[in-house]
C-alpha positions in Angstrom: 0.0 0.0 0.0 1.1 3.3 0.0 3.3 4.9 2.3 2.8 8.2 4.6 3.5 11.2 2.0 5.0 13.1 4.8 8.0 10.0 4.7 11.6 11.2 3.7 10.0 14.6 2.5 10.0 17.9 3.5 6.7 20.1 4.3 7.8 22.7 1.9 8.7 20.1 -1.1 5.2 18.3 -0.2 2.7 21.3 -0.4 4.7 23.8 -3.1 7.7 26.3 -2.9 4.9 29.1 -2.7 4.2 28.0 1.1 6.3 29.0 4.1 7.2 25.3 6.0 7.1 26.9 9.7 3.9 28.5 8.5 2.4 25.0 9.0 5.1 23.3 10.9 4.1 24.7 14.1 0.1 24.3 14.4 1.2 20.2 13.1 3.3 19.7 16.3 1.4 21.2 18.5 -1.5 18.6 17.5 1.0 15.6 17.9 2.3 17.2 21.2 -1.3 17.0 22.7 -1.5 13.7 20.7 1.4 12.6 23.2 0.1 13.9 26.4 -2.4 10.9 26.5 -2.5 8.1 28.4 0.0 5.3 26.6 -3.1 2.7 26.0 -4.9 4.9 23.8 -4.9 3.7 20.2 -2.8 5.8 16.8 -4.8 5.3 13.7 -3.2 5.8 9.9 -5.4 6.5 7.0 -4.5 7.0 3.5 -6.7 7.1 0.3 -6.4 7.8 -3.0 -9.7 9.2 -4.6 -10.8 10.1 -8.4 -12.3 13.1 -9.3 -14.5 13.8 -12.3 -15.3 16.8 -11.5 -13.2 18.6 -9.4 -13.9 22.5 -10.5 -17.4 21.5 -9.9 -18.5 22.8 -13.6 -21.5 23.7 -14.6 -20.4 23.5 -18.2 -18.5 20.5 -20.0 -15.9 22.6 -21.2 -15.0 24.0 -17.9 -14.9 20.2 -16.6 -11.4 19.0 -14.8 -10.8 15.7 -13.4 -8.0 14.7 -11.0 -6.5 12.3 -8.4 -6.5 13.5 -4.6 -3.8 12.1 -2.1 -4.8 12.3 1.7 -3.1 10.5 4.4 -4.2 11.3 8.2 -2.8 9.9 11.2 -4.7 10.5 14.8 -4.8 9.6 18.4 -7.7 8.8 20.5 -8.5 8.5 23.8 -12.2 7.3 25.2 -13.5 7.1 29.2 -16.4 5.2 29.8 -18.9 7.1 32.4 -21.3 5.9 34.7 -25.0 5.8 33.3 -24.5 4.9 29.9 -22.2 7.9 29.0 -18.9 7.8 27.2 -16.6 10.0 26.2 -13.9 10.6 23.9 -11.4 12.6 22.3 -9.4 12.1 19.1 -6.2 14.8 17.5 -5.2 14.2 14.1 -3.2 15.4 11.4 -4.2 15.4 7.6 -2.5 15.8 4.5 -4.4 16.9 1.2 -2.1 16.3 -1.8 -3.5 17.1 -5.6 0.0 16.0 -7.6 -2.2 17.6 -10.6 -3.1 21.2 -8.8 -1.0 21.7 -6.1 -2.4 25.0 -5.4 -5.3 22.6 -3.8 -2.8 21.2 -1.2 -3.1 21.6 2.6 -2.2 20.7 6.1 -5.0 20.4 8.4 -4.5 19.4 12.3 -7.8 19.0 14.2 -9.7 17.3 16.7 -12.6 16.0 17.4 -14.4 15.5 20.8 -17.1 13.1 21.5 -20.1 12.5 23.9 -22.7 9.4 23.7 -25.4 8.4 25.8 -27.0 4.6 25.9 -30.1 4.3 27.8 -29.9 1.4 29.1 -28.4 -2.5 28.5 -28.3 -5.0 25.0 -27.4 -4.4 21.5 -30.7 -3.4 19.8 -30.7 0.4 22.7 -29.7 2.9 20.4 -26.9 5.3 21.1 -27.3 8.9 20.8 -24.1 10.7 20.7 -23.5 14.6 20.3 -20.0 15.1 18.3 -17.4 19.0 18.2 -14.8 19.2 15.6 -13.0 22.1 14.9 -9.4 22.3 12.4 -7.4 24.7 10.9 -6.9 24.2 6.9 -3.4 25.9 5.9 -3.9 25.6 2.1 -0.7 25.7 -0.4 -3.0 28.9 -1.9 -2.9 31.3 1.4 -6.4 32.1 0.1 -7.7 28.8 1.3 -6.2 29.0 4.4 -9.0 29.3 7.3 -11.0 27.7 10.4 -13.1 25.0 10.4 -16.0 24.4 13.4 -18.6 21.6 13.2 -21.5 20.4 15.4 -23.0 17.1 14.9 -26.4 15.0 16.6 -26.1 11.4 15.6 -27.9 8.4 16.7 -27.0 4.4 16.1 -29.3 1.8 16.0 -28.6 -1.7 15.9 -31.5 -4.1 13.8 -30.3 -7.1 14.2 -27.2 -9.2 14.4 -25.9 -7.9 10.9 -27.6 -4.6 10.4 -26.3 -1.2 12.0 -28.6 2.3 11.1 -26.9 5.4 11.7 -28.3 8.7 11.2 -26.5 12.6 11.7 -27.4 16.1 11.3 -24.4 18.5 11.2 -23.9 22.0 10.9 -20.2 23.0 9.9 -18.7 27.0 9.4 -15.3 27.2 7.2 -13.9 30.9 7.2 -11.6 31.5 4.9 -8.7 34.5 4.1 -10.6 34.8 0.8 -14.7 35.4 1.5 -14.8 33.3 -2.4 -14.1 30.0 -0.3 -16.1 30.1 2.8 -18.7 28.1 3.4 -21.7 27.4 5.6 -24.2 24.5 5.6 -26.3 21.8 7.5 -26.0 18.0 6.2 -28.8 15.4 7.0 -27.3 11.9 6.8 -28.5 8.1 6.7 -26.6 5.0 6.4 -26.9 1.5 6.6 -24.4 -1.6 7.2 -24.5 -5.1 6.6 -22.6 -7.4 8.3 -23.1 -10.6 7.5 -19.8 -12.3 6.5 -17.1 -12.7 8.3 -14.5 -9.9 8.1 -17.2 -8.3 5.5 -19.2 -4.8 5.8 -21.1 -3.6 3.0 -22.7 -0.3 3.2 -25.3 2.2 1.4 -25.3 6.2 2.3 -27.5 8.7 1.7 -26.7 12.4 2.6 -28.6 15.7 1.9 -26.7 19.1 2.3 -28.0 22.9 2.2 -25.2 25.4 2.1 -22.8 27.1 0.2 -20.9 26.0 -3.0 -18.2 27.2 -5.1 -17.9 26.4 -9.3 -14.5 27.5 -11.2 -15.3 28.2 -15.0 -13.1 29.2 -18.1 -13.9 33.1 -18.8 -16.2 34.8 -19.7 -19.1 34.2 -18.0 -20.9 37.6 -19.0 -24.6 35.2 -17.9 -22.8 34.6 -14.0 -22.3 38.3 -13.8 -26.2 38.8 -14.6 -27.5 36.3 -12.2 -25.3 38.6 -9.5 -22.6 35.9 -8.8 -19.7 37.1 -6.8 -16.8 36.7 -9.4 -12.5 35.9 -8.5 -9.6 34.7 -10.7 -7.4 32.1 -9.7 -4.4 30.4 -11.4 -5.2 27.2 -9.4 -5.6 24.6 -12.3 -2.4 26.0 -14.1 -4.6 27.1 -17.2 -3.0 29.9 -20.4 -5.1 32.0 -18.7 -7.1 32.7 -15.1 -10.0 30.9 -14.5 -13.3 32.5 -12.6 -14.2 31.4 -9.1 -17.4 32.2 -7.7 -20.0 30.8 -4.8 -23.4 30.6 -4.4 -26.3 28.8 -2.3 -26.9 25.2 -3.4 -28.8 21.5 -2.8 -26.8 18.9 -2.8 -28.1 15.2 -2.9 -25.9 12.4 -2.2 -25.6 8.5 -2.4 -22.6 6.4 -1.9 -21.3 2.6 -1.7 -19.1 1.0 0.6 -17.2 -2.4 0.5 -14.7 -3.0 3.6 -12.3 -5.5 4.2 -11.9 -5.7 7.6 -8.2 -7.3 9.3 -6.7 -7.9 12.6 -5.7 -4.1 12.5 -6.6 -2.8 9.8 -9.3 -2.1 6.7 -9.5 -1.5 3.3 -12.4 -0.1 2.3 -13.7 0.8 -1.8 -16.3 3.7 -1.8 -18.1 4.6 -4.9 -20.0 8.5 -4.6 -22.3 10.0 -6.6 -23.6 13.6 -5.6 -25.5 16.3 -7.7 -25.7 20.1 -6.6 -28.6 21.8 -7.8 -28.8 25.8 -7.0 -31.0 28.8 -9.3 -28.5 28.0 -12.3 -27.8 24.8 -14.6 -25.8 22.8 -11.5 -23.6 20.4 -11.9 -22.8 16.8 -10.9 -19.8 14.6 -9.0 -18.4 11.5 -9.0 -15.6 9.8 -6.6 -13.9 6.9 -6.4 -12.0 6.3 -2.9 -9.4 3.4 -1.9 -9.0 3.5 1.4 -6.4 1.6 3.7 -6.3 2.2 7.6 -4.4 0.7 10.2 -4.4 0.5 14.0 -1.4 0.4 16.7 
């Protein structure tokens, strides 16, 4: 599989000569520092995935379409205490790279946490669990436009139907502010999901998600139409084009279904995703696909 991208390479060399390495050297060790503070039984976790893009600039056009291969590699700590009276808590740091080898104005380094609460209301496996889930991270892009906060608050509830079959359902609102106003970003996600266990070391899994918030669309100029439907308009050099292309943001619907197939080891998982998602907004919209490969390990 492949290795950590952040092995035998430098910060600068990973995310672009156009990013200052203590810029994003400090806020990283400061997660693993707190990482380190926990107690010595608490589990590391390593992710890395490689995911297709058919859409990445999100067009609304098929000219303007991109495609592209994203790199993201994460590695966390967690640490859990189980309450009295059905609570538990739990607390996780992490730290995420985002590499684009085709764009590499869409890199970033992005340390965050995430912090837990669940309730069960009483004994067996068919009680459901209700849980209430913080995250906040901090996004320090390759383009210093990107560069921002992240906050999310999240309700979520799992059910267990029978020995094989796990429901989960979420509702999450989430706040990204940005250096540049062109890539913030607001919205509320509804959520569904269901599992199916039923052979051994096997979980199959189909997801259903419904977002309402803001989007953002790059397109080739001009786009003399986005100007009339009062579109807020910026050039970037992102996708490496002859010429800038046009950024620009707007309220959308976004409608979501997804397949899972995990292998699951002594310590680790792979797991093949297959997404489908189409935005729909007050002009044309545009549609996603995404194909993930996703290894993650335990130690």
């Amino acid at each position: 599989m492949m290795s950590m991208p952040m092995e035998g390479r430098g910060i600068v060399s990973l995310l672009g000569a156009r990013m200052p390495g203590m810029r994003f050297l400090t806020p990283a060790l400061l997660v693993l520092c707190l990482a380190g503070v926990l107690p010595a039984q608490t589990p590391w976790r390593v992710t890395t995935e490689a995911t297709w893009h058919d859409n990445v600039t999100n067009a609304e056009r098929p000219q303007d379409l991109l495609t592209a291969l994203q790199w993201r590699s994460e590695v966390g700590r967690s640490f859990q205490r189980v309450l009295t009276g059905g609570h538990r808590v739990g607390l996780t740091t992490s730290l995420r790279t985002d590499i684009w080898p085709q764009y590499e104005g869409l890199n970033a380094i992005i340390p965050g946490f995430a912090g837990i609460w669940e309730y069960k209301p009483g004994l067996g496996p068919r009680v459901p669990v209700l849980g209430l889930a913080v995250q906040g991270e901090w996004s320090l892009g390759a383009e210093s436009a990107r560069t921002g906060r992240a906050g999310a608050v999240g309700l979520n509830l799992r059910q267990r139907l029978g020995t094989d079959w796990l429901l989960r359902a979420g509702y999450e609102r989430r706040r990204f502010d940005a250096r540049s106003l062109a890539f913030d970003s607001t919205s509320r996600e509804w959520s569904g999901r269901i599992e199916w266990s039923g052979l051994a070391n096997w979980r199959l899994a189909g997801e259903a998600r419904w977002r309402d918030g803001t989007v953002v669309s790059y397109s080739r100029p001009p786009r003399p139409d986005l100007e009339l439907l009062g579109k807020k308009l910026t050039f970037v050099d992102t996708f490496e084009q002859s010429e800038p292309w046009l950024v620009y943001y707007f309220p959308g619907k976004t409608r979501s279904g997804a397949l899972e197939l995990e292998r699951i080891f002594d310590r680790a998982s792979v797991v093949l995703r297959y997404e489908v998602r189409e935005t729909l907004h007050a002009g044309p919209g545009y549609r996603n696909q995404r194909m993930t490969l996703r290894y993650s390990r335990g130690f």
